[in-house]
Structure formats: C-alpha cells, structure tokens
N, C-alpha and C positions, 0 to 999 in steps of 0.2 A: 484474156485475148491480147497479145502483141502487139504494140500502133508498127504499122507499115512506113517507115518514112520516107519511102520514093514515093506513096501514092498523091495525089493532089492536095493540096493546103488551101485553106482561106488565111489568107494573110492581109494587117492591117499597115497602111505605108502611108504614115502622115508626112504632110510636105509634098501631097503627089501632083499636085499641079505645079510645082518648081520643075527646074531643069533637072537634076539630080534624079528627083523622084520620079519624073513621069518615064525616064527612062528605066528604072528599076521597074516601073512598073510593066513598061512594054515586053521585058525578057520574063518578067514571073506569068504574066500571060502568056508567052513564047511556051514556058514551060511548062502550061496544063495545068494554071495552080488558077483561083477567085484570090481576086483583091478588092478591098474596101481600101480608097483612097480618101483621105481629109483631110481637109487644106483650107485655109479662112482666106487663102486669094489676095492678100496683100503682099505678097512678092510673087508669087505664082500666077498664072492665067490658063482662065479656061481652053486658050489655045494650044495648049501643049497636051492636054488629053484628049481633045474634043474627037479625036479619030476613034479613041476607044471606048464611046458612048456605043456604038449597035454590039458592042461587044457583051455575049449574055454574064461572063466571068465579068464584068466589072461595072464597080459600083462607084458613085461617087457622092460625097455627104461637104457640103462646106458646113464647117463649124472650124471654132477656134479654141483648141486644145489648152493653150499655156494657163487660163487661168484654173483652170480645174487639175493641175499637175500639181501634185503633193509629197514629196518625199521626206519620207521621215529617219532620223538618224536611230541605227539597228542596236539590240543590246549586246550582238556577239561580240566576242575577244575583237581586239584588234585585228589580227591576222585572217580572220574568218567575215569580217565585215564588210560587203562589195559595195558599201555608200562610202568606202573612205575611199578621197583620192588625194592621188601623189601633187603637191605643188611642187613646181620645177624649180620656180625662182628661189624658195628659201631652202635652207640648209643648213645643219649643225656639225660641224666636223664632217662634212664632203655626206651626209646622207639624209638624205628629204626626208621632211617632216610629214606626218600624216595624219587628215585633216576629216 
C-alpha cells in the first residue's frame, strides 16, 4: 500500500515552546497535521503555546532532550556519509575539509 503524503502527519517539534517553534507549530496545526511538542522550558514558556492546549491535535510533554542525543560517526564512504560536515573556517588549497 502507498503512504499518501498530503494526508495528516503526527509530527514531533522539539523547542516548541520557543518563538521559532511555537509558531511552526501554529501552521502544522493550520494545516490538519498532530504535533507532539517538547521543550525542557528553559528558554521557551508556557506562554507561547498555552492557546493550543484545548486544541485535540496537540500535545505537549516537557522533558529535556540533549542529554539523551547520541550521534555516532557512520561507516559509509566519505561521500555517502550525512554525519560529515563541512567546516567553513579550515581549508587546504581553497577546499574544506571534511569532518
């Protein structure tokens, strides 16, 4: 079976009590989709979502994400690798090194 992908999404938007976010979030609600927002509330406030609590699409969970973020370096080629990124500042003969 085919995924439909104009049909509605649950999508997760950490940072959503921030400015940034809580506005992403107002339009993915505009646009028929569930959002789980999480946010640990230290730069963010409850006041910038707090209109979309009676809302049934949206959810809201404080916890605080960064210490459980794990990224580990891939064993693909270089070329194929999406954890490598480009630093700007260094360079060997005018072409960034890859890190």
């Amino acid at each position: 079976m085919a995924r439909v992908y104009n049909s509605r999404k649950r999508i997760l938007v950490t940072g959503g009590a921030g400015f940034l976010g809580s506005h992403l979030i107002d339009r993915l609600l505009s646009d028929g989709h569930e959002v789980l927002c999480v946010d640990n509330l230290f730069t963010g406030t409850k006041r910038n979502i707090e209109h979309l609590h009676t809302n049934p699409r949206f959810e809201f969970l404080r916890h605080d994400v960064t210490p459980y973020l794990s990224l580990k370096p891939s064993t693909a080629p270089r070329a194929q690798n999406p954890w490598r990124l480009r630093n700007p500042r260094s360079s060997s003969a005018g072409a960034s090194k890859m890190y």
